[in-house]
Each structure stands twice: as structure tokens, then as C-alpha cells.
VOGU-3710 file (C-alpha; in Angstrom, 3 decimals, decimal comma):
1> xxxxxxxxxx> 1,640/13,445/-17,870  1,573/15,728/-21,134  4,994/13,971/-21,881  4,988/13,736/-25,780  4,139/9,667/-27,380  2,561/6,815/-26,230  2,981/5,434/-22,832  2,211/1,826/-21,651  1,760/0,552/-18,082  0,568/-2,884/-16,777
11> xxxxxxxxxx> -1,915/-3,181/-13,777  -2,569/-6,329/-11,888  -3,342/-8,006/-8,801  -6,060/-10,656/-7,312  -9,014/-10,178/-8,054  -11,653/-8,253/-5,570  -8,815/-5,589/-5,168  -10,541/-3,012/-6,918  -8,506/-2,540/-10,196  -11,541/-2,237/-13,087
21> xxxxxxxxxx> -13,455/0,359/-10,852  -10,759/2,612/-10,131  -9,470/2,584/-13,445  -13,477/2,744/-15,249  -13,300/6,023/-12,608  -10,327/6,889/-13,983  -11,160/6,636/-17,785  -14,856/8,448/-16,727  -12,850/11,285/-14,934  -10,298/12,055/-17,947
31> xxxxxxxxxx> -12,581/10,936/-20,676  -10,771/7,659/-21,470  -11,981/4,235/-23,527  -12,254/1,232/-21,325  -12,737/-2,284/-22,984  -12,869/-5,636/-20,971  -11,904/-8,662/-23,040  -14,493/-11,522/-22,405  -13,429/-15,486/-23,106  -14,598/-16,083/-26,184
41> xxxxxxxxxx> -12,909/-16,310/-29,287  -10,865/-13,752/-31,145  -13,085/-12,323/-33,748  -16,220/-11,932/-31,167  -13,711/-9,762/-29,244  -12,700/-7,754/-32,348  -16,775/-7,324/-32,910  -16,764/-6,123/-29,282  -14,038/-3,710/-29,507  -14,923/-2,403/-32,641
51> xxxxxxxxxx> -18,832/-1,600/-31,466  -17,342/-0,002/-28,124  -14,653/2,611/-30,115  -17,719/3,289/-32,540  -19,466/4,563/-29,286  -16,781/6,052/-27,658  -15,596/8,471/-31,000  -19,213/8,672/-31,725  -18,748/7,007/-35,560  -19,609/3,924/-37,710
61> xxxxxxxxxx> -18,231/0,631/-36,410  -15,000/-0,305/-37,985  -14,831/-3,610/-39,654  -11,131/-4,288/-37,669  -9,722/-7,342/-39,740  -7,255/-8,092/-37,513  -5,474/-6,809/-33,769  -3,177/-5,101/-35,512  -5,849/-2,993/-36,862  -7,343/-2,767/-34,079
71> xxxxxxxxxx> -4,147/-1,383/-31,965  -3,483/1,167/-34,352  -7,121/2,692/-34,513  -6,874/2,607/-30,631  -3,813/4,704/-30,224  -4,298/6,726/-33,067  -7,197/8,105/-30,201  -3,874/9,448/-28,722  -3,401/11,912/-31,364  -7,222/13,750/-31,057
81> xxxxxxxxxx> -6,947/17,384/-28,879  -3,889/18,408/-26,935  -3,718/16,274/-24,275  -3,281/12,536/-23,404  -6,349/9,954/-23,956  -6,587/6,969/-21,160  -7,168/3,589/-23,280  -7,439/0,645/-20,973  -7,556/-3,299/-22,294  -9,022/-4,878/-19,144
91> xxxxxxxxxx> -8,979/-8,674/-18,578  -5,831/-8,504/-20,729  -5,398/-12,136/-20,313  -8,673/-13,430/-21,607  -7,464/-10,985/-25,021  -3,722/-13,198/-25,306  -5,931/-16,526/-25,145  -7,925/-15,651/-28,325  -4,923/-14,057/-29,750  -1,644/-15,155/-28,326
101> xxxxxxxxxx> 0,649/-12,639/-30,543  -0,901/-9,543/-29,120  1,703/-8,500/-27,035  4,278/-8,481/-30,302  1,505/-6,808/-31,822  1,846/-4,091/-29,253  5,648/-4,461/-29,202  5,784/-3,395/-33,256  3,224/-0,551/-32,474  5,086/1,121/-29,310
111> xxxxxxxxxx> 8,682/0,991/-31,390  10,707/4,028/-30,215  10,369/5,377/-33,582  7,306/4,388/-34,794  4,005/6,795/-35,031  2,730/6,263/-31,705  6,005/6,765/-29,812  6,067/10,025/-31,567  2,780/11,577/-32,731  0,018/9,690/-30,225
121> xxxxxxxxxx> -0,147/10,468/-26,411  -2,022/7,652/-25,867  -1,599/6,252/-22,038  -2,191/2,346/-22,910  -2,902/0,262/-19,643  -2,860/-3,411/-19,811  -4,985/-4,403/-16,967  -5,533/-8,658/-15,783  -6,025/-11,100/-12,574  -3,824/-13,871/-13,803
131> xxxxxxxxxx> -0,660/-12,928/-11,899  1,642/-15,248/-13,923  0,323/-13,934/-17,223  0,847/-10,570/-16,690  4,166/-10,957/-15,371  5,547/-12,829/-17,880  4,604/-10,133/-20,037  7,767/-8,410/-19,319  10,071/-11,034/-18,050  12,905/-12,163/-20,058
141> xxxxxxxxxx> 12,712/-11,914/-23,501  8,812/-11,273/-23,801  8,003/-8,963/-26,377  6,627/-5,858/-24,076  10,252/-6,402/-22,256  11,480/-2,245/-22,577  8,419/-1,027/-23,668  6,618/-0,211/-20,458  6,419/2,476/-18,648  4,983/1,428/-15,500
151> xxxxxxxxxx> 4,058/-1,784/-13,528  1,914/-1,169/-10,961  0,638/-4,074/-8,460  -2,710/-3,443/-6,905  -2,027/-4,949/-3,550  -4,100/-5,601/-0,416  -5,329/-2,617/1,888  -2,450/-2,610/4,595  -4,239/-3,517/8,026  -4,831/0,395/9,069
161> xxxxxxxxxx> -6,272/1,153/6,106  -8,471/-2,005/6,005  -9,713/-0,906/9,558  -10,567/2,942/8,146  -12,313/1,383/4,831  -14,455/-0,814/7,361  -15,187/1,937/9,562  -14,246/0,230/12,464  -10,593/1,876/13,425  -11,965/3,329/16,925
171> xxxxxxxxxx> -11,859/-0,194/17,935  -8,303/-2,069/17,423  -9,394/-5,278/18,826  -12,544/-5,693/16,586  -10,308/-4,115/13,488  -7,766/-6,855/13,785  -10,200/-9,486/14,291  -11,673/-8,748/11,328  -8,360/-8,483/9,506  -7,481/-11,668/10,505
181> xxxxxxxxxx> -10,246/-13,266/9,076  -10,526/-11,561/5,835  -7,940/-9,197/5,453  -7,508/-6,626/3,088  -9,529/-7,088/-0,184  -11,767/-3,998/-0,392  -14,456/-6,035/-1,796  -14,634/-8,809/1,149  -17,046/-5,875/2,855  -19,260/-5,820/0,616
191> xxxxxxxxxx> -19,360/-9,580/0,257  -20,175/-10,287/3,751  -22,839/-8,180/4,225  -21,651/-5,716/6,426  -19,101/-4,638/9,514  -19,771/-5,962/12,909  -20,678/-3,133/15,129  -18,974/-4,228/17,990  -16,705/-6,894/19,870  -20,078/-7,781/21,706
201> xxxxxxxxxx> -21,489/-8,648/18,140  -18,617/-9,680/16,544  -19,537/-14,064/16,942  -22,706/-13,233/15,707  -21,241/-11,146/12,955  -18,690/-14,438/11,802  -21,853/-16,627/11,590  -24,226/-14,525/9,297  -21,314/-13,648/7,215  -18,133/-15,118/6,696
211> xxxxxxxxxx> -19,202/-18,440/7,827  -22,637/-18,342/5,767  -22,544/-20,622/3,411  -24,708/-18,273/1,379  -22,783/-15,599/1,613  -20,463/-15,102/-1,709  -17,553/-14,858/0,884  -17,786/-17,883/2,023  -16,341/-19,873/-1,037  -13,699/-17,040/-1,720
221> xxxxxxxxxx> -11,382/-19,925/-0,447  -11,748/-22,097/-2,732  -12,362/-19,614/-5,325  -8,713/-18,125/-5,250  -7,273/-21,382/-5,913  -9,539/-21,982/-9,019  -8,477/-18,489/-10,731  -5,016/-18,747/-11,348  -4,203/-20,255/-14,491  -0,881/-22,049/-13,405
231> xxxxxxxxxx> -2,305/-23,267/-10,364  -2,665/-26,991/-12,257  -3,198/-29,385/-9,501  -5,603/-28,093/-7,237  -5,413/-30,800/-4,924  -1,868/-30,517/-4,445  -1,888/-26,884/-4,148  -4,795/-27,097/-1,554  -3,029/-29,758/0,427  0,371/-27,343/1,117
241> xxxxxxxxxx> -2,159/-24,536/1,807  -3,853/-26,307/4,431  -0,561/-27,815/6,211  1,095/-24,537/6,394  -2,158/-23,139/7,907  -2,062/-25,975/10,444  1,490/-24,313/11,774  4,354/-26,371/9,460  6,054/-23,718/8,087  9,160/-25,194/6,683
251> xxxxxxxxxx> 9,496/-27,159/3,549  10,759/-29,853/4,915  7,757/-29,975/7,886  5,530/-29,469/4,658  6,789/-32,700/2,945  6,546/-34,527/6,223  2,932/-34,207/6,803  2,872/-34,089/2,699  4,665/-37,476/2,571  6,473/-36,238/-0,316
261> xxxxxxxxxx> 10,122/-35,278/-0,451  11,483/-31,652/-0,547  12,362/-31,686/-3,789  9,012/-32,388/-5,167  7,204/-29,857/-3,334  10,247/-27,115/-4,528  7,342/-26,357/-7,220  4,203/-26,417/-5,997  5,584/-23,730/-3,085  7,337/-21,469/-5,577
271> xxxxxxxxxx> 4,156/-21,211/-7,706  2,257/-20,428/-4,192  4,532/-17,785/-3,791  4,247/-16,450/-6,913  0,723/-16,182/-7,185  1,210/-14,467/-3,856  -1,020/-16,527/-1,385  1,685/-17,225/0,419  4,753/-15,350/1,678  8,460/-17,258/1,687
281> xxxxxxxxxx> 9,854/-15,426/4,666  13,735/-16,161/5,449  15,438/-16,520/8,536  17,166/-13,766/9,855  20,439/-15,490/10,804  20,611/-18,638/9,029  20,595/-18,994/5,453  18,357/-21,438/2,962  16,230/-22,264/5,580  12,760/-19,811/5,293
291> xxxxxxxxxx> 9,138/-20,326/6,557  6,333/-19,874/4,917  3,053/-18,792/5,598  -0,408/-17,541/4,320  -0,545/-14,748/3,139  -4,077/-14,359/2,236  -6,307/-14,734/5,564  -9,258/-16,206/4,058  -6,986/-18,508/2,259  -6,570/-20,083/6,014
301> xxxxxxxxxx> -9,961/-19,327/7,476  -11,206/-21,681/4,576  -8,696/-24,286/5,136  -9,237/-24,284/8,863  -12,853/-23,759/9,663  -14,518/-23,810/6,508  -13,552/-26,981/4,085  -13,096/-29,398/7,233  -16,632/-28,219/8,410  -18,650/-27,844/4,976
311> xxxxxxxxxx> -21,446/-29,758/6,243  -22,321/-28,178/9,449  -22,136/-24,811/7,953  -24,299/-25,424/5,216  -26,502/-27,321/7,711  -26,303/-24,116/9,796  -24,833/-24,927/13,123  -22,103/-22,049/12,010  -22,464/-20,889/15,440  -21,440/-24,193/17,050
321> xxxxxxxxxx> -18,331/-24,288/14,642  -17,346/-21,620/15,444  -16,801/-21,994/19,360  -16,059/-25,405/19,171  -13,510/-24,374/17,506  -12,291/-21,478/19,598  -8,856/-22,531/20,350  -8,042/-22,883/16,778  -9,001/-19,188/15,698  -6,935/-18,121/18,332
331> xxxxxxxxxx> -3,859/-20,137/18,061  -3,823/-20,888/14,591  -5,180/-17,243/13,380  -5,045/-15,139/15,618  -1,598/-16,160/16,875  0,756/-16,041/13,503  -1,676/-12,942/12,384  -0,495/-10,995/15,326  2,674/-11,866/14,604  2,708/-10,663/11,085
341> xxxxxxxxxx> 0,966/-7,640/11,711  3,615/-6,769/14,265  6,835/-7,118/11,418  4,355/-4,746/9,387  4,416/-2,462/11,617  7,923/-2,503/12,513  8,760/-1,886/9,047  5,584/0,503/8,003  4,702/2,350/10,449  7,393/2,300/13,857
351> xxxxxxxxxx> 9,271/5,391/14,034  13,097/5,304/13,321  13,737/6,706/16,683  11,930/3,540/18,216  13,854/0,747/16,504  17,305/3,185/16,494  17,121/3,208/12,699  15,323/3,066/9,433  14,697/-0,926/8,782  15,672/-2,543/5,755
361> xxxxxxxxxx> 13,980/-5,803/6,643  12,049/-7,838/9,458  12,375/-11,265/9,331  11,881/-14,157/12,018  15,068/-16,336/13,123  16,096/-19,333/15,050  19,015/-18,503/17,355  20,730/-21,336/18,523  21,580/-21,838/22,660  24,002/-24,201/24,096
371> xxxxxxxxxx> 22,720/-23,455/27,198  19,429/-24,747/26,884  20,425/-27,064/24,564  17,997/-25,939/21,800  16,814/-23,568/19,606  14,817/-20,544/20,164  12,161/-19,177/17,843  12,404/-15,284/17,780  9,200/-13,885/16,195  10,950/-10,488/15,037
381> xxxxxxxxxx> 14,426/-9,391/13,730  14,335/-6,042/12,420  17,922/-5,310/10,647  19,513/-2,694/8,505  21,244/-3,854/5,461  25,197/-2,487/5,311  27,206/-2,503/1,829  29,318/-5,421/2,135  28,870/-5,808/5,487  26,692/-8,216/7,339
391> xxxxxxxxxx> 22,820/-6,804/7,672  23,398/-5,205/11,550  20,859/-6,028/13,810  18,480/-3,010/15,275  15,790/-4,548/17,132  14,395/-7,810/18,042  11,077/-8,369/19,499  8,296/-10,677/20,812  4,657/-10,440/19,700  1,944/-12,281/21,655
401> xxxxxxxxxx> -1,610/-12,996/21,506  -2,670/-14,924/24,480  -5,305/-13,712/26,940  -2,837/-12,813/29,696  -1,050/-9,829/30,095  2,681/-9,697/29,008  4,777/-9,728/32,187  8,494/-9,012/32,944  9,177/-13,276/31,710  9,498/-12,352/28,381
411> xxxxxxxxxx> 11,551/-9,447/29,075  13,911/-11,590/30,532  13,736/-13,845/27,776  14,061/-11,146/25,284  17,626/-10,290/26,988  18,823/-13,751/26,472  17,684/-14,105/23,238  19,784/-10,530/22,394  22,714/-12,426/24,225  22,592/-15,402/21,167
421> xxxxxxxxxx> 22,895/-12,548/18,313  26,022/-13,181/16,252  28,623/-10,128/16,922  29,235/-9,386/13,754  25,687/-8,596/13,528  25,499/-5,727/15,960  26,556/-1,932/15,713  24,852/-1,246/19,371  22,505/-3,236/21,532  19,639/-3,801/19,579
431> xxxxxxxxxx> 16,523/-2,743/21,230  14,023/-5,184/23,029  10,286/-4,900/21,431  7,658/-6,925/23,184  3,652/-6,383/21,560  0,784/-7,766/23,334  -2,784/-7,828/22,059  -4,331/-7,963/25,617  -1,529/-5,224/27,697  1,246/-5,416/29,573
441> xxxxxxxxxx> 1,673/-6,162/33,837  2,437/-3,111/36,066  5,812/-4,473/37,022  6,650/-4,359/33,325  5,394/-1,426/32,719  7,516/0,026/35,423  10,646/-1,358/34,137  10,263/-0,166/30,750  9,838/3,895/31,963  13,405/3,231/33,042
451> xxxxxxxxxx> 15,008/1,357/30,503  15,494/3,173/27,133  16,208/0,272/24,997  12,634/-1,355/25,803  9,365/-0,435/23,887  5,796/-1,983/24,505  3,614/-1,670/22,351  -0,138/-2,606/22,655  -2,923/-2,642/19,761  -3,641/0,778/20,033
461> xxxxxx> -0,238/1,389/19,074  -0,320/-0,918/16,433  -3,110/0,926/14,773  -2,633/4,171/15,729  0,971/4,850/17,237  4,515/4,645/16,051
//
């Protein structure tokens, strides 16, 4: 942007996303300054940043005094040539530690009438891991509150792209295996070693990487947990993670297996959720009452395989963990990631036309049935949100991962299910979506060429269709 004075934007996101090396090719490409804040006391980083702008302007080192100093030599670069100069503080946290009135620092410097808001074009990026730190940075009444110009969140690959950057999208089965395991942190490849060729090597693949205990990936489990500042008691924090991977997915299942009380996990889960490993996901139809689950996968390949099993793997019978354990990978991971990956793609990549409209959200729900006397889990609701109105209703759907083939039974289910909708929750019949990892039966097949308000959709679809 040649738009005249300084800019500020904030990057973050877990670390292993990628955010340093596409912003160090970013400064190389435009000729920006890049400094990474180590930590270590204040002054040594002063000493540091000082020695790297005396290489980057090509000039004695500065003897900076103080981080005001320092901010105003740095966006004073803004005002050298005719265009804008990239200056990037990385590890932004590590730099508030040392120096915890930084960001007012900044705020003076960025006033809208103040020398770099109108002679510097200086594009300032605050980049950082810590998720809470960096968004507190402009929550509230923080300082930087008005100042920035863009927050971006490095997220995740989405499970297509995951399956492209691993080279393995030919092969939907294999890519969503591998998704499930590891998901989408770019640098997870790298980490294990390599991709599995093939579903014929893929066990062998699990066992000399993500379940080698020498392997860095291994530990990335345990590792998240340790990173984020406000994540105080890692016990506790561990404990929730590995109950909601073991399928309770509602606070008060949590605090069951817990043995705590509701209220006293209200915390611990809303801190989860903040630092984004794991996703509070509300029911469609009936309000305060949401699941939750991981939303990192090797968050719940560590809690399921790994920490249980430490000292097999390291005593290298990884191979014999992992089949004996067969039935949990595919009911535990495979199950609920199929199911997630199916309300992506509902609300990513499914074409209007098939869901009858553009969807606003896709949620699971509960529908209760006097006739059976129970309730019925529904894995997908995919609704359209109306002003003022109740959110109508445009699809619901079904999304299994067993070995068998889907047959015409959950068809029929599906139509009862759409029976239990509350009225005022429907424009038209909402269309019937059933998704199968392993197909569909011929008879069901059949009936869905003749009925319009059925889709199937297989994993080939899921990765490559809409």
C-alpha cells in the first residue's frame, strides 16, 4: 500500500504455522528489517536491536537508551525513498516481558498526528505465539486499541490444502488419515520425516514417525500445552483435554468424569477455547448447551495413543500400539474427525445450489422425539441466519466413518430426524446430506438419482467436489 503514514498490523497464531518464514520472505522480497526478540532482559534486547538496524542501514550501532528510542529510529526507516519499508518485531511477546510499557510506547508513537502517522510509511508488524498476549493487545482499553490496521490470524492449512502441501491429494483416504492425525500445521511434515506413499504404507508410516518417540513430532502434544503462557495448571488443562478426546463433550459430562462441578471447570474450558485447542461448538436448536471438542488433532492423538502408552513407544513396540489399539483410532479419531471435516465442507466448500443456500453456520443438535422416547444426536445442521427471525434451517446431514457402506437406514432416519425440526425453523424442506468415508449401497444410490432433496457425498467429494 503506498497509502501515506505509518501502518501497524498484528500477526499471530500457534506456533509451527509458518508466520516468521513467510514474513522473513516477505521483509527479503521488499527489502524490510526483521528483528526477533529473545527472553532475556531488556537492555540485551536493545543491544540486539541496535546491532541488527546498524546492519540493516549499513551505519554505526546506535547506543538506544531506551524503547522509545528505539521505536522512533525504527520508523523513522519509513521515511527513506518513496515507498513503504516492512519493519517486523517478531516474538513480540518475549519484547513486553522485558519491557511491559512497549505497547504505550508504540501507542504515543502511532498518534494520528504525530510524525509517523504523517511523514513515515513505515508498515510495523507485531508478530508472537502467545495467543492471549497478543490479543489482549487490542482488547478493551489496551493501549494499541485504534491504532491497528490489521489483525491477521495465521490459522491451520484447511484439510484440502493440507492434502496439496503433503502431496498426497490423489489419494482422499490416505489425505484424511493423515489429517486426522496431525492436521494442518505446515511444519508437522517436516517434523515427521516425510509423507506416507501410500494406504499400503501408511501403518508403517505412523510408527517411524508420528509415533517415534524420536521424532520431534512426537512430543508436539505435550509441547502445545507448555507454550501458552495462561495455560497455568497443566495438569488440569491436560485432564479436560484428554476427557473430551475420550468422547464427553459437554461440560457437564466433563465435570463428571472430572469430579469437579460445572462451575469450576467454566475456566479452565474458556481458556482452552481461547488458546484455540479446542472448539466450543453450540447446538443448533437448543440454547446454552454446546459441545466441545479438539480442535488440534495431535492434541488428541497424544492424549489417546501417545501419553497412556509412553513406555511402549519409547521401548519401541509402536507397531503393537498402534493395532492394539485399532478401534480407538477409528472411533475416537477417525469418527468425530470425519464428522468435522464434513461441517467444513458444508460451509467451505459445498455449492449453494447443493444445500439450497449460502450457509451462515453448521452446527450439531439434539432433536428431541416423543416417539422414541429420547433424543437424537444429528451430526450436521447447516442454517441461514434471518434478521430477526429465527436462523431457518437448509440442510441437515449424517456423516459416517464405519467400514460398511451407507445404506438406505440412514436415509430413513435422516427423514425422521427432518420431521423433529421446529417449524419456525424452516422456509422449505431442508435437504437430506448423508457422507460416507467407505461409499454408499446401490439401493441408495438409486434412490438418490430420483430424489432432488438428497445428496451423497463420498471422500472424493469431500476433497475434490462441491
Amino acid at each position: 500500500s503506498d497509502t501515506p503514514g505509518a501502518q501497524l498490523a498484528l500477526v499471530y497464531g500457534r506456533r509451527r504455522q509458518g508466520k516468521t518464514l513467510l514474513l522473513d520472505l516477505l521483509a527479503q522480497a521488499t527489502g524490510g528489517f526483521l528483528f526477533t526478540g529473545l527472553p532475556q532482559a531488556g537492555p540485551l534486547n536493545l543491544r540486539r536491536l541496535a546491532r541488527a538496524y546498524a546492519a540493516y542501514v549499513d551505519g554505526p550501532t546506535p547506543a538506544f537508551t531506551d524503547w522509545e528510542q528505539a521505536i522512533d529510529h525504527l520508523l523513522r526507516l519509513g521515511e527513506r525513498g518513496d515507498g513503504p519499508t516492512l519493519i517486523v518485531l517478531d516474538e513480540f511477546p518475549y519484547l513486553i516481558e522485558s519491557e511491559p510499557a512497549l505497547p504505550s510506547i508504540l501507542q504515543i508513537a502511532l498518534e494520528p498526528l504525530g510524525r509517523a502517522r504523517t511523514r513515515s510509511r513505515a508498515r510495523l508488524v507485531l508478530c508472537g505465539s502467545a495467543l492471549h498476549v497478543m490479543r489482549s493487545l487490542l482488547a478493551g482499553a489496551a493501549p494499541l486499541r485504534g491504532r491497528a490496521d490489521y489483525e491477521v490470524m495465521v490459522h491451520p492449512c484447511g484439510f484440502r490444502d493440507a492434502a496439496r502441501f503433503w502431496s498426497i491429494d490423489h489419494d482422499p483416504e490416505l489425505a484424511f488419515r493423515v489429517h486426522a492425525l496431525l492436521g494442518g500445521t505446515p511444519a508437522y511434515r517436516s517434523m515427521t520425516g516425510d509423507a506416507p506413499a501410500d494406504l499400503d504404507e501408511f501403518d508403517t508410516w505412523v510408527v517411524r514417525g508420528p509415533l517415534n518417540s524420536d521424532r520431534a513430532v512426537y512430543r508436539e502434544g505435550a509441547v502445545l500445552l507448555h507454550e501458552e503462557p495462561s495455560l497455568s495448571d497443566i495438569g488440569l488443562y491436560s485432564a479436560v483435554l484428554s476427557t473430551i478426546a475420550q468422547g464427553a463433550c459437554r461440560q457437564g459430562e466433563i465435570a463428571g468424569v472430572l469430579g469437579r462441578t460445572t462451575n469450576a471447570l467454566a475456566h479452565p474450558l474458556a481458556v482452552l477455547e481461547h488458546t484455540q485447542l479446542i472448539d466450543r461448538v453450540d447446538d443448533a436448536f437448543r440454547q446454552r448447551r454446546p459441545v466441545y471438542r479438539i480442535a488440534e488433532p495431535v492434541l488428541r492423538l497424544h492424549q489417546l495413543l501417545i501419553a497412556p502408552n509412553e513406555a511402549d513407544l519409547v521401548g519401541g513396540a509402536a507397531l503393537r500400539v498402534w493395532h492394539d489399539h485399532a478401534d480407538t483410532v477409528r472411533s475416537k479419531i477417525y469418527g468425530p474427525h470425519f464428522e468435522d471435516l464434513a461441517r467444513q465442507w458444508c460451509l467451505w466448500h459445498a455449492d449453494p445450489a447443493t444445500l439450497g443456500d449460502r450457509p451462515s453456520q453448521v452446527q450439531p443438535a439434539t432433536l428431541a422425539c416423543a416417539q422414541h422416547r429420547q433424543g437424537h444426536e444429528l451430526d450436521l445442521v447447516v442454517s441461514r441466519k434471518r434478521p430477526g427471525q429465527p436462523t431457518a434451517v437448509l440442510a441437515i446431514g449424517e456423516a459416517k466413518s464405519t467400514a460398511a457402506a451407507v445404506g438406505a437406514r440412514e436415509l430413513d432416519r435422516l427423514e425422521h430426524l427432518r420431521d423433529l425440526i421446529p417449524p419456525d425453523r424452516i422456509d422449505a424442506p431442508p435437504r437430506l446430506l448423508l457422507f460416507s468415508r467407505n461409499g454408499f449401497t446401490t439401493d441408495l444410490h438409486t434412490t438418490a438419482t430420483t430424489r432432488p432433496d438428497v445428496d451423497l457425498i463420498d471422500l472424493t467429494r469431500l476433497y475434490q467436489g462441491s
